[in-house]
ZAMARGU-4260 file (C-alpha; in steps of 0.2 Angstrom, whole numbers, plus 5000, padded with zeros to 4 digits):
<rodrens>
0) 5000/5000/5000 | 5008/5018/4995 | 5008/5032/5004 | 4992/5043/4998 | 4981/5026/5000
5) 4989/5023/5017 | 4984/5044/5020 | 4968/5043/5011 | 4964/5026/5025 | 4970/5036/5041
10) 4958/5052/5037 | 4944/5041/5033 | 4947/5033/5050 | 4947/5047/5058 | 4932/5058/5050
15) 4922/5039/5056 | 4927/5042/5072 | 4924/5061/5072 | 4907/5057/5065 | 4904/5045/5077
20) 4908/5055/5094 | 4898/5069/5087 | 4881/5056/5085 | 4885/5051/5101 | 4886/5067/5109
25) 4870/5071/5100 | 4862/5055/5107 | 4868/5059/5127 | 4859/5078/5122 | 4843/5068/5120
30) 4843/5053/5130 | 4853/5055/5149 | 4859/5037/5153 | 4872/5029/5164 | 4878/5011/5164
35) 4880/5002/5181 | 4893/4987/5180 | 4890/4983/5198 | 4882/4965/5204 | 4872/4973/5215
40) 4870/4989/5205 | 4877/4999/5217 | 4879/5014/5206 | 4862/5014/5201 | 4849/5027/5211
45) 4831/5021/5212 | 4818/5029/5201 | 4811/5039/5217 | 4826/5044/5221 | 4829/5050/5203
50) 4815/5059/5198 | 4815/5068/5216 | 4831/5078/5211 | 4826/5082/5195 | 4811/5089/5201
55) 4823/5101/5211 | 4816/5119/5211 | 4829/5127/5223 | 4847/5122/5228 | 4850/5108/5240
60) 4867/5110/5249 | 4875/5097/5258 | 4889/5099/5271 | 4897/5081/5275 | 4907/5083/5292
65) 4917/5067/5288 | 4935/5074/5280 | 4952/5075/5286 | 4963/5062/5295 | 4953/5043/5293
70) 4957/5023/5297 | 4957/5015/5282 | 4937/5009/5285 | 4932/5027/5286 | 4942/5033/5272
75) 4933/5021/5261 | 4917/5026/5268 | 4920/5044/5263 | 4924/5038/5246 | 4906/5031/5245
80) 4896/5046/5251 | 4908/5054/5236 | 4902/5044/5222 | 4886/5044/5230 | 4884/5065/5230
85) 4891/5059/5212 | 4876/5052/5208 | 4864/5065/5214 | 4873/5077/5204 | 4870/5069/5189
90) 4854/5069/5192 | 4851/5085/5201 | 4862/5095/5191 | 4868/5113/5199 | 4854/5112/5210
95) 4863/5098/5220 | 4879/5106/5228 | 4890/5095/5243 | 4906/5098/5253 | 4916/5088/5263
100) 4924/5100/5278 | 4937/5096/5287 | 4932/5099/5303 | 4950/5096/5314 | 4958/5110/5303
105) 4954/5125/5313 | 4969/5129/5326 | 4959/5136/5339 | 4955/5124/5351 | 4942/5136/5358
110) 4934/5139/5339 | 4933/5120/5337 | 4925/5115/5352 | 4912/5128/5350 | 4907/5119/5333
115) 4909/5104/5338 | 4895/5109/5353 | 4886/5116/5340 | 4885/5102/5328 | 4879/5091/5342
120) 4865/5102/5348 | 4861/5099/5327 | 4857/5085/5329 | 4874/5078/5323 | 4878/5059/5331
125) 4899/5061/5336 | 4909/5045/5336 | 4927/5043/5346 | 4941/5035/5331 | 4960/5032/5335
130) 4969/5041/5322 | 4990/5038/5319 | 5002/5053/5323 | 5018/5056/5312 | 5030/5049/5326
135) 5020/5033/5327 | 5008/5033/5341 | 4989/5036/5342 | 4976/5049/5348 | 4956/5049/5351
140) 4947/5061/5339 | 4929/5065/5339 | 4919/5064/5321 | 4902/5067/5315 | 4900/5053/5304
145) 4886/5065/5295 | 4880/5079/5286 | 4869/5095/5288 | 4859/5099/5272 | 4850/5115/5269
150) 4836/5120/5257 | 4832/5138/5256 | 4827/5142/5280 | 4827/5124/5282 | 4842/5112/5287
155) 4841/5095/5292 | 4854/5084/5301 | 4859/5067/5295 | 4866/5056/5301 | 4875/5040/5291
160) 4882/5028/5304 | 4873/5013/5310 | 4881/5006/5325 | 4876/4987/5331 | 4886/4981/5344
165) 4887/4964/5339 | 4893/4965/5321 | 4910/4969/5318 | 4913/4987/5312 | 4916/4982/5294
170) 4899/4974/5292 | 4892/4990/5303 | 4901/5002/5288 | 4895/4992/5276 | 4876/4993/5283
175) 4878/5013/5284 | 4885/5013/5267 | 4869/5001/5261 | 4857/5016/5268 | 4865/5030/5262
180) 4854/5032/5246 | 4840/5032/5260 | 4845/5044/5272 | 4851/5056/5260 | 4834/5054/5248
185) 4821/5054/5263 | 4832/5071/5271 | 4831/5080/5253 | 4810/5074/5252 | 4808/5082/5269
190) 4816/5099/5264 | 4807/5100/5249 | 4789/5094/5252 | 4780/5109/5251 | 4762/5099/5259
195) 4770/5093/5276 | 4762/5078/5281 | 4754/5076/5301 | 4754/5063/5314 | 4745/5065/5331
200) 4752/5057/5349 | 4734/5053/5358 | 4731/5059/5373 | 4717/5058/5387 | 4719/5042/5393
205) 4735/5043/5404 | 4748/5043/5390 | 4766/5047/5391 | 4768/5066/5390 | 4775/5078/5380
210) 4794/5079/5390 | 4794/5060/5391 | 4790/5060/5371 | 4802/5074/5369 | 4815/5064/5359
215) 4805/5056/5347 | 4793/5071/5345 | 4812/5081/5341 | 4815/5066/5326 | 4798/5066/5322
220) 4800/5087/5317 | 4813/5084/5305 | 4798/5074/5295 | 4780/5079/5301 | 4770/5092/5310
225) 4767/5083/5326 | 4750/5088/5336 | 4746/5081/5352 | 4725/5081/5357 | 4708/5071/5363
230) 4699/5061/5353 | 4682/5066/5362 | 4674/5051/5349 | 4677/5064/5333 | 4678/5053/5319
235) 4682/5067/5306 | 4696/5076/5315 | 4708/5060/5316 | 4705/5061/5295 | 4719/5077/5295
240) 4732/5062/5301 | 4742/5052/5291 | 4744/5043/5308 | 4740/5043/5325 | 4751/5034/5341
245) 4746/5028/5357 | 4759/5029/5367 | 4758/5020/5385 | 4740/5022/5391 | 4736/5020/5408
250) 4717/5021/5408 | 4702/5015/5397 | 4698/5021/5381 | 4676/5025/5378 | 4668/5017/5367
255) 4665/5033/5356 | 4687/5035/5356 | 4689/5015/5351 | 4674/5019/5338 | 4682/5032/5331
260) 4700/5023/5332 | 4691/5008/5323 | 4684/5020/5309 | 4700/5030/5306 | 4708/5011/5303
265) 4693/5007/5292 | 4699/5022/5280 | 4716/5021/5277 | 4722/5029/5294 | 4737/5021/5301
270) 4739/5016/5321 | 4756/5014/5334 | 4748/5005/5347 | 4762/5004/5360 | 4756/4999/5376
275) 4758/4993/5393 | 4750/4976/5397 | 4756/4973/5412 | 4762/4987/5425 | 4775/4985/5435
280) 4774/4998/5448 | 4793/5001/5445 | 4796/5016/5456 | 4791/5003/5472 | 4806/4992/5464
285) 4818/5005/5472 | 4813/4999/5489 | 4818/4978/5484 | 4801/4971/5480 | 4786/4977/5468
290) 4769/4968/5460 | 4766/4967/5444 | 4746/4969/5440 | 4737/4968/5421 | 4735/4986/5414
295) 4720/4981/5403 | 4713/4998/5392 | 4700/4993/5383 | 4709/4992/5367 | 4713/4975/5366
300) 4697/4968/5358 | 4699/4979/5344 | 4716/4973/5343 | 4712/4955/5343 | 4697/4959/5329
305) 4712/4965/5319 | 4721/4949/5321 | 4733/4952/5339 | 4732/4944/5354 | 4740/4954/5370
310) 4746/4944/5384 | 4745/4949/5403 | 4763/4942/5403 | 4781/4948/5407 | 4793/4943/5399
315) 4814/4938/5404 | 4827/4937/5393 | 4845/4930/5395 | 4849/4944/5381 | 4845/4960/5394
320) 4852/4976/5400 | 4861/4980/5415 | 4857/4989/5430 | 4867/4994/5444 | 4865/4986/5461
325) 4872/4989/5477 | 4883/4973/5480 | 4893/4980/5499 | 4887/4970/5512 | 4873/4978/5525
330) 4881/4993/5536 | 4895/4997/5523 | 4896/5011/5511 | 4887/5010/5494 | 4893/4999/5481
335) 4886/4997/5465 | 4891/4984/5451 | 4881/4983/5434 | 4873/4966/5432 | 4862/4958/5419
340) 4842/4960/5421 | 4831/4948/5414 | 4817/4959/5416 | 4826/4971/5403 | 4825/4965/5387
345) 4837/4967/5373 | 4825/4966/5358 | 4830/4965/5338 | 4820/4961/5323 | 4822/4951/5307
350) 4837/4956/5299 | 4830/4958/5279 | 4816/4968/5286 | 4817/4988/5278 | 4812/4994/5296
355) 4825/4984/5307 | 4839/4981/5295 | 4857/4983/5301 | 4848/4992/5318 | 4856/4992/5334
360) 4847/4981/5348 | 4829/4991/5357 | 4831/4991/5375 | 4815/4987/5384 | 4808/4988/5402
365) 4794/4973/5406 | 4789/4969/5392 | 4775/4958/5386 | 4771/4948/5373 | 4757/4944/5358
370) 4751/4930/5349 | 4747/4932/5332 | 4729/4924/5327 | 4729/4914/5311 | 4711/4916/5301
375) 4709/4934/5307 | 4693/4944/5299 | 4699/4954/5281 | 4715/4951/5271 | 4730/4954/5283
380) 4749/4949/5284 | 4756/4950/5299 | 4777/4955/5302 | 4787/4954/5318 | 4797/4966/5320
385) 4801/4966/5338 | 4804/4949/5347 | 4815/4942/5361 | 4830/4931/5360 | 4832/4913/5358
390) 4833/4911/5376 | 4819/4919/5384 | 4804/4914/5394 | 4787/4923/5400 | 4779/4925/5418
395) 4760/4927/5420 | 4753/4943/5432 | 4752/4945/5446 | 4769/4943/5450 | 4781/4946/5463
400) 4799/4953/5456 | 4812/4956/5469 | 4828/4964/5466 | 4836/4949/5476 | 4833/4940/5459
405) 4846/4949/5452 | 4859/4944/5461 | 4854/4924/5458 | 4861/4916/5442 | 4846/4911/5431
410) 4842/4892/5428 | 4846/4892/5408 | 4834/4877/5408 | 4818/4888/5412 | 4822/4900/5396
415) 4818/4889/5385 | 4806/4900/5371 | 4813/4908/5358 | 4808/4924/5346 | 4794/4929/5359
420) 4784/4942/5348 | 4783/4961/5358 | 4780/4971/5339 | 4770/4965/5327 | 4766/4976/5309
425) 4748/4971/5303 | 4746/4979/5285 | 4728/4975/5275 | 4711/4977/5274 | 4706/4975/5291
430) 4686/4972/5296 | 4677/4985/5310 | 4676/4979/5325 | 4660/4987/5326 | 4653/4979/5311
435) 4639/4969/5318 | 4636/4982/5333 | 4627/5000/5335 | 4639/5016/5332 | 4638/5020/5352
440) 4631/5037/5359 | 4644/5050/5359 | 4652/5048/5340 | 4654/5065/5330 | 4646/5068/5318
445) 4632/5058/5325 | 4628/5055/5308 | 4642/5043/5304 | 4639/5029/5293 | 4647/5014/5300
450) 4661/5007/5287 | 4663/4989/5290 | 4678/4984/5278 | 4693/4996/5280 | 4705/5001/5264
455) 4720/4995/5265 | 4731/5004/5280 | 4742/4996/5290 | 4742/4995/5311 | 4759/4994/5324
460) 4755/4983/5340 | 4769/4988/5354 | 4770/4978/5368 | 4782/4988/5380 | 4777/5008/5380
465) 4792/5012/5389 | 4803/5008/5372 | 4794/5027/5366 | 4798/5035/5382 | 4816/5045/5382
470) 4823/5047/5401 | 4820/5066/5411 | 4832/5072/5423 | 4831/5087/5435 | 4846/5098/5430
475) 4848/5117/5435 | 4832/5120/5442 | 4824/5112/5427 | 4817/5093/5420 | 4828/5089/5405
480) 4823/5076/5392 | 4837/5063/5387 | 4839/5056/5368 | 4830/5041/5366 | 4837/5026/5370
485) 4850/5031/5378 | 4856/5023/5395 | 4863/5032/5408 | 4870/5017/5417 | 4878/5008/5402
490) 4882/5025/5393 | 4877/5016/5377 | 4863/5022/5366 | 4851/5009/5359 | 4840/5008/5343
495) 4823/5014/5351 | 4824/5031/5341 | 4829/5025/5325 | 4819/5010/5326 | 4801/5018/5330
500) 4806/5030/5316 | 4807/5017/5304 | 4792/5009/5307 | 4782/5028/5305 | 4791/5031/5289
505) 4788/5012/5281 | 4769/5013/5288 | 4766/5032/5279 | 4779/5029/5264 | 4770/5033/5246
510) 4785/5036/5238 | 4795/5019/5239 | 4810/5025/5247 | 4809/5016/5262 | 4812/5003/5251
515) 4827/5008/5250 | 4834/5002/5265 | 4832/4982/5261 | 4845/4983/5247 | 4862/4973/5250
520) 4878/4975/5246 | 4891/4961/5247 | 4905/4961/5259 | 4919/4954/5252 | 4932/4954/5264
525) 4950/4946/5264 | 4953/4928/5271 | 4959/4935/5287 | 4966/4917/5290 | 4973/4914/5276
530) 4984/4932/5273 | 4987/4928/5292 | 5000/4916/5283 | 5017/4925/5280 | 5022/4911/5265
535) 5004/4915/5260 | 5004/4935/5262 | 5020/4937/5252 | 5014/4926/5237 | 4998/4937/5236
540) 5007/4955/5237 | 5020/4950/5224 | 5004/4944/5214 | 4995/4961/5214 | 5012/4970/5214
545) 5021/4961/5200 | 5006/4955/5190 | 4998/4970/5183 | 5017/4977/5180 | 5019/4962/5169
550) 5002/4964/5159 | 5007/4983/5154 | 5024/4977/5147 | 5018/4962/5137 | 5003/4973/5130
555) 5016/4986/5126 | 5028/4973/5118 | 5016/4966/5109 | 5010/4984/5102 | 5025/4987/5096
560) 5029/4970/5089 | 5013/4972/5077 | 5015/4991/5073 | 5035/4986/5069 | 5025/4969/5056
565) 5013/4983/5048 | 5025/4996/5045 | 5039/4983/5039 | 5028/4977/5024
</rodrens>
């Protein structure tokens, strides 16, 4: 081949490939796609999630606290919520904005405890982290595994880590990094929902109050309007709610309330039944002994019309909390050692579940269990959420507790029941309790048309109230409520918060997002036992080291070997 036909061949190669980039810009102008070569399609945003930012009328701006000095886990977690902001902004365009600060690179010691304070009083969870020094050693940093994000007046904290216990903190970080498509997408649907939907705590019957809900109400903010009111048997005025919750009632509810409860459900209205079975009169415990007496409230027919039976039971666990107990012998001083409490609970739920996957364990106080009914009235599936471990065991009422018991070791042959049921999710078409009855004197509007098959809704059946209840302290002259789930004694903080929040988010999701939460990426972690090996852990770095330097110069000599062929002839 002469020169001018080898010319005339390279140009028309290259106008081909001129033309072709050109149609292909054309094409991305007119179709947007992305291609995901992930197993699990981890690069891939759910359609929700998708058409949510490109809906965006105003900027989102996201401030991730998580830069600077990292272990090696961290670094790479940071690297996700990279690719994952990434993501958005392909979506979101300019309307999507994100920084990582770096939060240890202001000097003043002063300045940076200020916004360290401040960014707690956000909302922002800190985390302790050993970090390396140049000479070798090690020192205890505080981060905020989070971010702030701002729309317009409004902020909202998020926060990424989850934090079980007993997993190891790789399958922890890889838990937090399976919701971080969730936590971001459900913080940007709160900022820009223009409608906020409401939820009402019920009161009127001796429920928890408004500083011993102060935690949750605080989360609950960041999503709804919260109200708090009577029922006074008002059928209409419980249709404004996307949900209602019941939240530890101590006294019986009237026929007209439970009427207008049963209604509510029969429409679409979503109910947290969270309850107390059994009380415990816990304040006499202080003294060493206390009864424990059935709670009934009336509610409990309904509930067993819906397809949940509640037991006048307490349950004990092997898998508990701790409390303090003074062990010094009688006339000494005080001494208090932390000791295991059956009567403490440590509950968890099915791990695939959207609303308790990955969560840390719910820390309970005399709790009771349920039974669900097979054959219940309408078309219903019923989900535990909550249950006990596998050794556990139930004690009817009344019953004597003595805090003697503590200091006995428990007979492991008596805990013989496993996955005892304390929260149950019932989503269907449930049937009014009411159906073949009268609509009782007291319902507004007294008008009301009995509806005896409900739409499809979904009801929550709690069996320990106090799971909803954050501690209060008297501080400087004034009661102060404590985050929820936190323990005072252990210094830990349990899941109660983030679990209760799922379960209102998954109960009044209409977008899908909650859905998001169930997806799973796979840890694939080195075989700790077999780089443990040094034989083993030098054949493996030489492969990675050497290996890929020998592909690039066999590719290169083999380039050159056909290029010197061609250009011989």
């Amino acid at each position: 081949m002469d020169r001018k036909a080898l010319r005339r061949k390279h140009l028309m190669q290259l106008g081909i490939t001129l033309v072709l980039v050109v149609v292909v810009s054309l094409l991305a102008e007119i179709k947007f796609f992305r291609i995901d070569l992930t197993t699990e399609k981890k690069h891939t945003l759910s359609q929700p999630s998708r058409s949510m930012l490109r809906q965006l009328e105003d900027v989102v701006y996201v401030k991730i606290y998580l830069d600077g000095e990292l272990p090696a886990e961290f670094v790479n977690f940071r690297k996700s919520i990279r690719e994952l902001m990434d993501e958005f902004r392909a979506y979101g365009g300019e309307k999507l904005q994100y920084e990582f600060i770096k939060l240890y690179d202001e000097p003043d010691e002063t300045i940076r405890n200020r916004i360290i304070g401040e960014l707690y009083d956000r909302g922002l969870k800190v985390t302790n982290i050993q970090v390396r020094d140049g000479e070798g050693g090690s020192s205890t940093r505080m981060i905020f595994p989070g971010a702030i994000m701002a729309y317009g007046p409004f902020e909202l904290p998020v926060n990424l880590l989850k934090n079980n216990p007993t997993l190891s903190h790789e399958h922890n970080l890889n838990n937090s990094i399976q919701t971080l498509e969730y936590e971001f997408a459900r913080a940007i649907r709160s900022l820009t929902t223009e409608e906020v939907p409401r939820i009402a705590f019920i009161e009127g019957h001796g429920e928890l109050d408004s500083l011993q809900t102060h935690s949750l109400m605080d989360e609950l903010k960041n999503f709804f309007q919260v109200d708090r009111g009577y029922i006074n048997g008002n059928v209409e005025a419980l249709l404004n709610y996307q949900a209602l919750i019941i939240a530890r009632p101590e006294h019986s509810f009237s026929e007209p309330d439970k009427f207008a409860i049963d209604q509510y459900i029969m429409k679409g209205g979503k109910v947290l039944f969270l309850l107390d079975p059994v009380h415990p009169f816990a304040d006499s415990l202080s003294a060493g002994t206390t009864v424990a007496l059935a709670n009934p409230v009336g509610l409990e027919d309904l509930l067993f019309k819906y397809g949940v039976r509640v037991n006048y039971n307490l349950v004990a666990d092997l898998q508990c909390n701790y409390v303090p107990v003074n062990t010094a012998p009688v006339g000494e001083e005080a001494r208090f050692t932390m000791m295991p409490w059956v009567y403490h609970p440590l509950l968890a739920g099915p791990v695939d579940h959207p609303v308790s996957r990955g969560l840390n364990y719910v820390k309970s106080q005399f709790a009771s269990s349920l039974d669900t009914l097979a054959g219940s009235p309408g078309q219903v599936s019923k989900t535990v959420l909550l249950a006990t471990s596998q050794a556990s065991r139930t004690r009817n009422v009344p019953l004597y507790i003595n805090m003697e018991e503590v200091t006995v070791q428990p007979d492991p042959a008596l805990y013989n029941s496993a996955k005892l049921p304390i929260g149950v999710l019932l989503e269907g078409e449930f049937e009014s309790f009411y159906k073949n009855y009268p609509v009782p004197d007291g319902v507004i509007p007294s008008d009301w048309k009995l509806i005896p098959q409900g739409q499809p809704s979904s009801i929550f059946v709690l069996t320990d109230g106090d799971i909803v209840a954050n501690e209060v302290i008297f501080e400087q002259g004034a009661y102060r409520a404590q985050p929820l789930g936190y323990d005072r004694y252990t210094q830990q903080t349990f899941g109660n918060s983030e679990f209760i929040m799922n379960v209102v988010n998954y109960m009044t999701d209409k977008t899908g997002l909650m859905e998001l939460r169930s997806r799973e990426f796979k840890l694939r972690l080195l075989n700790k036992e077999l780089i443990s090996q040094k034989p083993q852990l030098l054949k493996w770095k030489l492969i990675n080291t050497l290996l890929p330097l020998l592909l690039v110069i066999t590719t290169g000599l083999i380039i050159q070997l056909v290029r010197r062929r061609r250009y011989t002839r």
